[in-house]
C-alpha positions in Angstrom: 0.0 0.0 0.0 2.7 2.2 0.9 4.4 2.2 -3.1 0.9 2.9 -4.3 0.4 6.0 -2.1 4.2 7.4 -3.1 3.6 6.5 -7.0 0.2 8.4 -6.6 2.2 11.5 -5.0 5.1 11.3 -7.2 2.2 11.3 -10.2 0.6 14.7 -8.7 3.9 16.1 -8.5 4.8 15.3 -12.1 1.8 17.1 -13.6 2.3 20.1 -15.8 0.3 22.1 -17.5 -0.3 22.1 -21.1 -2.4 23.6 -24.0 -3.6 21.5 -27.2 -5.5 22.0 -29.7 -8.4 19.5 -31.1 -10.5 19.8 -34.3 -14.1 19.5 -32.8 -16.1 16.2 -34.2 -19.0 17.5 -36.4 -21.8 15.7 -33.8 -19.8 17.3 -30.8 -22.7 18.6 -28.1 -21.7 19.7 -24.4 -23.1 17.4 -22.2 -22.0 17.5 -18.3 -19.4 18.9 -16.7 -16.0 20.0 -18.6 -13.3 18.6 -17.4 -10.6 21.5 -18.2 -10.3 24.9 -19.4 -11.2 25.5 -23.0 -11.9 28.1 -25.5 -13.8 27.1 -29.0 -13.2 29.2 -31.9 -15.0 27.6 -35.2 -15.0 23.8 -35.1 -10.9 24.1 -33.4 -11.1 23.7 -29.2 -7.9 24.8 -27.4 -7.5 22.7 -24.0 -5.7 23.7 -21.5 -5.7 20.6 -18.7 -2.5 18.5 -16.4 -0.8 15.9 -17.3 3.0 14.2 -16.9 3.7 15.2 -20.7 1.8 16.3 -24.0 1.7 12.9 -25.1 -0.7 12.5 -22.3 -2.6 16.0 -22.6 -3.5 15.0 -26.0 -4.9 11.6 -24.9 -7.0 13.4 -22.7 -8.5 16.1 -25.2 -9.4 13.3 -27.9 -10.7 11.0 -25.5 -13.7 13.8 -24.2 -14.2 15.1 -27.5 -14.7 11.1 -29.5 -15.7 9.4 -26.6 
């Protein structure tokens, strides 16, 4: 239990944040709460969310957009 407490620490400690941009699916529709700060110009979102890298922002932006 103890490793799993300091690699969940270690994770929070790593995060950065970072801003990336996502072309918005054409049947996109808001529905509940938005997980990060973003700005939506046209059909481009710019997200701005933590995470350890950009690899990983990215992931994150694509996954609530084509869910």
């Amino acid at each position: 239990m103890a490793i799993l407490m300091k690699d969940i620490f270690n994770r929070i400690k790593n995060l950065t944040e970072h801003t990336v941009t996502v072309e918005l699916p054409e049947d996109f529709m808001f529905s509940g709460t938005i997980p990060f700060d973003m700005t939506i110009k046209g059909k481009t979102a710019q997200v701005t969310l933590l995470a350890l890298n950009e690899v990983e922002a990215k992931n994150k932006a694509y996954e609530y957009f084509y869910k």
